[in-house]
N, C-alpha and C positions, 0 to 999 in steps of 0.2 A: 106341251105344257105338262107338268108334273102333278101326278096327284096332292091335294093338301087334306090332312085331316086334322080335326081339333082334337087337341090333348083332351085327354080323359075325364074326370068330375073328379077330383079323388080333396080331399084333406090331409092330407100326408106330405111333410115337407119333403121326405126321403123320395118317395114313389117322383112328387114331379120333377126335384132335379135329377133324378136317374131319368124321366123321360126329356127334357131340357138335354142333357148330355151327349142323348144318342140321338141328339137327330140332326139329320144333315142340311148344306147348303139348300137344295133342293127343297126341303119342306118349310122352307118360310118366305113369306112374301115380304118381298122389299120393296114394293111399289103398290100398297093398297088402293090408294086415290086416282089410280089411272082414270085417264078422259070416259075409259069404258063405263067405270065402278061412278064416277059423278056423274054421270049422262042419266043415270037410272035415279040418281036422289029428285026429291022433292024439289019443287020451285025452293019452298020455303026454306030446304036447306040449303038451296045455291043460292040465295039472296047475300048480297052482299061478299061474295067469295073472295072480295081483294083483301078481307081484314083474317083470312085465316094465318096471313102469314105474317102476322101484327103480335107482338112482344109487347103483351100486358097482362095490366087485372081483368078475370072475369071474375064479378059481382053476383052472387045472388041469394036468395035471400037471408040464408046463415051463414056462408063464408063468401069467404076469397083465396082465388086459388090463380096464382101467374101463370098465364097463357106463352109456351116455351118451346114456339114450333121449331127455331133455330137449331133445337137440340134433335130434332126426327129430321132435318130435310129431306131425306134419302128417303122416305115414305113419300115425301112430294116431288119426286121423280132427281133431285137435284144431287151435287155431290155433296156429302157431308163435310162440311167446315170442323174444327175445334172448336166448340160451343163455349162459351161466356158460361162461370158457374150460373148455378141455379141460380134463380131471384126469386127471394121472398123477402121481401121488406120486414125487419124487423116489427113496425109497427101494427102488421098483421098478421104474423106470425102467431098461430095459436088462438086468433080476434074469432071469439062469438060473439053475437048478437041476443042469445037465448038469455031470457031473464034482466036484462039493463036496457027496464024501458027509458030511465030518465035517463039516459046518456043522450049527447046529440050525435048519430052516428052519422049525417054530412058533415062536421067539421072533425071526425075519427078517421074516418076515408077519404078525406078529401084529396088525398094526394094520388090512391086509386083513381078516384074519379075524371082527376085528370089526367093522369095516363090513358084512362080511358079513351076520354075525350083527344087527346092525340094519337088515339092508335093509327091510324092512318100516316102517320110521319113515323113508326116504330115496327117498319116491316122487317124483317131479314132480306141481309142481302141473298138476291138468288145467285147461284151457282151455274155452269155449266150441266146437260144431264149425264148421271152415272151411267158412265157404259162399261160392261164386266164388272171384274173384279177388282176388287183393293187388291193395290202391291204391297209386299212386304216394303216398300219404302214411304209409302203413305204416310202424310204427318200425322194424318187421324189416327192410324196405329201407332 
């Protein structure tokens, strides 16, 4: 197994895509969630592990930000697909909550809400596991 080191602190747009640039296959992990790396989380974080791979809103308390695991599979061991664009719903796109107490924000979300409430029906499909390298004929390239 290959050494990994974290890129540097810096502020400097130039500095980190010149360290982005130079770095090779080998220094990046394409499989962080291995059984190894979840065996060590918290009960509390594996609760409920069948909705990681659930295509929706997460809510809280000033935004909403769409949950878009389809687009990483390859972090959860799978082959990566051609990902569906982004989602963000128009209707909360840019939605804060700060300052508009009188708005009613369950009938603003509602439609969040129930995405939510069906996350369980809005899983990605899984895939086969990535074994080696993409070929240069890969659709995903």
């Amino acid at each position: 197994m290959s050494q990994h080191h974290a890129l540097p602190m810096v502020d400097n747009m130039g500095v980190i895509r010149k360290t982005l640039d130079y770095l090779r296959r080998s220094d990046f992990i394409w499989y962080p969630y291995s059984a190894d790396v979840i065996d060590q989380l918290s009960d509390e974080c594996r609760h409920e592990m069948d909705i990681w791979e659930s295509i929706c809103p997460l809510v809280s308390n000033l935004i909403i930000e769409w949950h878009q695991p389809d687009r990483i599979m390859r972090q959860f061991g799978f082959q990566q697909l051609i990902p569906h664009p982004p989602c963000t719903p128009p209707q909360v796109h840019h939605l804060t909550l700060r300052g508009k107490n009188a708005d009613h924000w369950t009938a603003v979300i509602d439609g969040c809400t129930n995405a939510w409430n069906n996350r369980r029906n809005s899983c990605f499909q899984r895939t086969g596991p990535q074994e080696g390298l993409l070929s240069s004929q890969s659709d995903y390239i």
